[in-house]
C-alpha positions, 0 to 999 in steps of 0.5 A: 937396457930399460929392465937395468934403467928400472932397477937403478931408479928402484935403488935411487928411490930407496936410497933416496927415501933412507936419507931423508928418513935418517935427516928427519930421525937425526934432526928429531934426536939432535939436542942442544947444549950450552956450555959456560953460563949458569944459574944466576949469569945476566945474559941477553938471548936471541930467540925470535920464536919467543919474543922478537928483540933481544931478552935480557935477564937473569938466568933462574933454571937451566935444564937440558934442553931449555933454559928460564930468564926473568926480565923485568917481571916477564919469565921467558922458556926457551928451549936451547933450538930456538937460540939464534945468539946468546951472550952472558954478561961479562960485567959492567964498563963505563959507556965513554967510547959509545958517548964520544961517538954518539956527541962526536958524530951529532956534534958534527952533523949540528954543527956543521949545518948549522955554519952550513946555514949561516955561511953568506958570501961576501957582495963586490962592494963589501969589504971581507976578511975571510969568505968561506964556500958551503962547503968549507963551512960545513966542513969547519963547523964539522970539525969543531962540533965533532970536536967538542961533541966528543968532549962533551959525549965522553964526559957525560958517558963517564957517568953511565955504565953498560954491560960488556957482553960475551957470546956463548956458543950453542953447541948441537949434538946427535947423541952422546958418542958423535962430537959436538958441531958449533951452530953459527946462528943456528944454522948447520950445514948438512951434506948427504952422499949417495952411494950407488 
């Protein structure tokens, strides 16, 4: 019994040795690749190994295994493993939706504490026409600050544009004749069986 409890741990150990060989042997041959982008596109990449914050720039090369972006007066090479998101440029959109949100919801808040701070109550010898709670004065300042916020934020976003981006999948492969695995944030899931 304890002769076939040896032979069984020998046989584990060794299988257990060839997988995390085959896991590190993979990982070394795997290569990535992108699919969709170009010389020339505007992308905006996510590599914390390179820079933390996003890289926005113009592609100049694109190689195999990494790619070169210009920002400013700053070029970036980034090998296609260290990319955690990467969108391409889909052109440009009037900024109206984002303005109106950003005036509508400053707007309200403004506003709101504003009414919220000069709301009084009315005395027993005074004579009111309407008295309001703290919180109702918040309330319709709310409303009509977030109203003419997001007037005000739509107009003035009508005037300034911003990229539309797209994501593009980083893609991992093994080698030529295995299929390609979508990485999703550049994080794989890998799943080992042992066979006794």
């Amino acid at each position: 019994m304890k002769k076939e409890n040896d032979v069984i741990r020998k046989i584990f150990k060794r299988n257990l040795c060839l997988a995390f060989l085959l896991i590190i042997l993979s990982f070394q041959l795997a290569e990535a690749q992108i699919e969709g982008i170009s010389e020339g596109d505007r992308v905006k990449v996510t590599a914390p190994s390179v820079k933390s914050g996003n890289i926005k720039g113009a592609i100049i090369t694109l190689e195999d295994s990494f790619l070169t972006v210009s920002e400013k007066d700053t070029t970036f090479t980034i090998s296609y493993e260290s990319i955690r998101r990467l969108q391409v440029s889909e052109g440009e959109k009037l900024a109206i939706g984002k303005g109106a949100l950003i005036g509508g919801l400053s707007g309200a808040l403004t506003v709101g504490m504003i009414s919220l701070a000069t709301n009084e109550t009315c005395d027993e010898d005074e004579w009111c026409i309407i008295e309001f709670t703290n919180a109702e004065a918040f309330g319709i300042g709310a409303l009509i600050g977030g109203l003419g916020g997001m007037a005000a934020g739509a107009l003035i976003g009508a005037f300034i544009t911003i990229d539309r981006w797209e994501k593009v999948p980083v893609t991992l492969s093994m080698n030529s004749y295995q299929s390609r695995y979508q990485l999703t944030e550049n994080r794989s899931i890998l799943t080992i069986q042992f066979i006794f």
